[in-house]
Each structure stands twice: as C-alpha cells, then as structure tokens.
N, C-alpha and C positions, 0 to 999 in steps of 0.2 A: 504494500500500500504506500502510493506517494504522497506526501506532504502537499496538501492544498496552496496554491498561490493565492499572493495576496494583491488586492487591488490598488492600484497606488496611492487612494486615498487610506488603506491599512497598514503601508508598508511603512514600516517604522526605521528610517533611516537618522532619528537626530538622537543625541548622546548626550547625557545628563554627567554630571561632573562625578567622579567614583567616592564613594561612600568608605571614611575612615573607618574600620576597625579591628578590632583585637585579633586575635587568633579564634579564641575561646568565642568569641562571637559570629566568625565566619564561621566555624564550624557546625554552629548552631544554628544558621541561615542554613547553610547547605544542607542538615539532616532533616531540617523545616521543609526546604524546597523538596527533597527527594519522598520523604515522605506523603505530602502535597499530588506526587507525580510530576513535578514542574521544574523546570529549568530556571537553576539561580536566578535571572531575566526577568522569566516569568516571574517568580513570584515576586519579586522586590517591585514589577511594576504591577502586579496585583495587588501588593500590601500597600504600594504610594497611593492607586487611584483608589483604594475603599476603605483605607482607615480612615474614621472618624479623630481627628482633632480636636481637644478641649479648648473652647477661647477661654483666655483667661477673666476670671468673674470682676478684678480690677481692671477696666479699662478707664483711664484719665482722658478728660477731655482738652488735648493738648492746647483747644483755641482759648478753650475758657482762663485755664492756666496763662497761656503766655498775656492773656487780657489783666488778668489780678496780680502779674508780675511787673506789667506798666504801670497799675494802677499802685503799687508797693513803691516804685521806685519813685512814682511823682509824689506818692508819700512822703518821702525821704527827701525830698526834694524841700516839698511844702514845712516840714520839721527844720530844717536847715535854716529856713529862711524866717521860720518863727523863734527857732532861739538865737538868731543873732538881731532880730526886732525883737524879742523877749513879748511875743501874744499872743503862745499856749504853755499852757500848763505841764509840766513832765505827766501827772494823770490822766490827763485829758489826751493827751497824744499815744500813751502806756495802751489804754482801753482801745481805741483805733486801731496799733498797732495789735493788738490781741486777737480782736473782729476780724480783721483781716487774716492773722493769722488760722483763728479759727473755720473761717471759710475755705481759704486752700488745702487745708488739711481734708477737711468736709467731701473739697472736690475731689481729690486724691484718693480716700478710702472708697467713697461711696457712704450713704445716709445709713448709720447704724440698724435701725429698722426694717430695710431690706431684707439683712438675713434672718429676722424672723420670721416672715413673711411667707405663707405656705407658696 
C-alpha cells in the first residue's frame, strides 16, 4: 500500500524552529509518539495544533496602566511644584499618592471579588 499524496494546499513544506530539550524528554516524546503510532512530526504537530493553552487569569490592562503612570508622574510633577510654593500639605499629597497607589495595584491584581465569584 502506497502513501497517499498530498495536495498542495496539504503539503507541508514550512519548518518551525526545533524544540530544546533534555535527553530524558526526547525520549519521552518519542515513546509518546510510537506508542501514538505517529511519527515524532506527527505528533509534536498534533500536540501544537490541539492542546489547549491556559490564558493566564492576570491579564493587566497595559493602556490603563501606562495612563495612571502619566497621571503619577504629573503627580510628581504637581508635588514638586507645590513644595517649592509651599500649597499642599505632606497629608494631603500622602493620601493622593496612596489612591493612586491603590488603584494601580487594583488594576494589576484584578478586583479581589472576582475570585469568589462562582
């Protein structure tokens, strides 16, 4: 029995960069693969295109962030400029910078809440 051709649109001519690993690991693909029935190839592009990937459950919302890092730094700006005119308060300024602090973090973790959330 001969091996089926494939149609050009099937033929797989492009090459993916080679996958570092151990010893003790290739041989564990390969006793995967044979076991499988599958040629090393095969399986490695079986296990690429149907494993499922976790997204991770922290994703930051980098625009938000880089917005509350402007708004930090005009902070810093605006502090500057009030103690060398002396027309805020180190408390007053203290609690700002806190708020602020506590928001980025906020954004960063994600709303505690969440994960109790069936």
């Amino acid at each position: 029995m001969s091996r089926q051709k494939l149609s050009k649109k099937q033929l797989r001519s492009k090459v993916l960069p080679p996958v570092r690993v151990n010893e003790k690991e290739r041989n564990t693909i390969k006793a995967k693969a044979a076991e499988a029935g599958l040629s090393v190839s095969e399986y490695q592009r079986r296990a690429l295109l149907d494993c499922v990937i976790a997204v991770r459950g922290n994703i930051v919302d980098v625009h938000a962030v880089r917005q509350l890092s402007a708004i930090g730094n005009n902070l810093n700006q605006l502090t500057r400029k009030a103690h060398i005119h002396d027309e805020m308060n180190a408390a007053q300024l203290k609690h700002i910078l806190d708020n602020l602090d506590t928001i980025i973090m906020g954004i960063i973790n994600g709303p505690k809440d969440q994960q109790s959330r069936p």
